[in-house]
N, C-alpha and C positions, 0 to 999 in steps of 0.2 A: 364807835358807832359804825356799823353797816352803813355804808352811802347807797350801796342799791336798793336796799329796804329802805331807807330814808325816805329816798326819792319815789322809792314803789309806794309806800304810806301818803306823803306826801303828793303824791299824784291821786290816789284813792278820795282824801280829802279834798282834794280841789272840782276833782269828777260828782264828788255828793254835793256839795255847795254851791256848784256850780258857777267855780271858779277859775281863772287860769293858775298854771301851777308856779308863775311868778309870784304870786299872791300870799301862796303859801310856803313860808320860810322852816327851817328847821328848829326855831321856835316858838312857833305858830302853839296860838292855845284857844282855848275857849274865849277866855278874857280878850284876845287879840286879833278874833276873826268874825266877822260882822255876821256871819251868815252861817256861825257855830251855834245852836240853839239846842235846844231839850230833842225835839222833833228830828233836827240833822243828826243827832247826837246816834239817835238809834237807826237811823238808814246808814251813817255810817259804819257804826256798830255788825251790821244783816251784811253790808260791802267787806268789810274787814272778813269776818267769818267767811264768805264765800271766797274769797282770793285767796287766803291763807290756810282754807279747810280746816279751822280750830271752831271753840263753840267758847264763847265767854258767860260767865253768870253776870246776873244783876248786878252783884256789888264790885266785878272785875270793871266791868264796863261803865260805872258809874267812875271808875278813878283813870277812864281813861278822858285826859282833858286837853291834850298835846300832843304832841308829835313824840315828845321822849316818854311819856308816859304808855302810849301807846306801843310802840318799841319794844317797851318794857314788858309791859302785858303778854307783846308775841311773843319776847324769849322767852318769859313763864311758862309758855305755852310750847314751843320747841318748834316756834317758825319760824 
């Protein structure tokens, strides 16, 4: 695992939730982060895309539910 990405994601998430990034661990998920919802899901979603200059579809971003999933998504993506 990239730990600068990690930590770059991992920061992104904690900035849309409006979190500190102690908060959010590297296996932070939907199930495990109080202030993960439908609605963060896609500000997070519009934040990912503009840092990383990719573009996800509906069903990318629908499996993005964590940190390692998300990861995932951006190397699909070649970020």
């Amino acid at each position: 695992m990239d730990t600068a990405k990690s930590e770059q994601v991992r920061q992104i998430i904690a900035d849309t939730l409006f979190m500190s990034l102690e908060e959010i661990g590297n296996d932070a998920s939907q199930d495990s982060v109080r202030n993960w919802d439908s609605l963060q899901q896609l500000n997070l979603v519009l934040a990912l895309e503009q840092t990383f200059n990719v573009h996800f579809k509906p069903e990318e971003f629908a499996a993005m539910t964590s940190v390692e999933k998300i990861l995932e998504q951006l190397g699909l993506k070649g970020a």
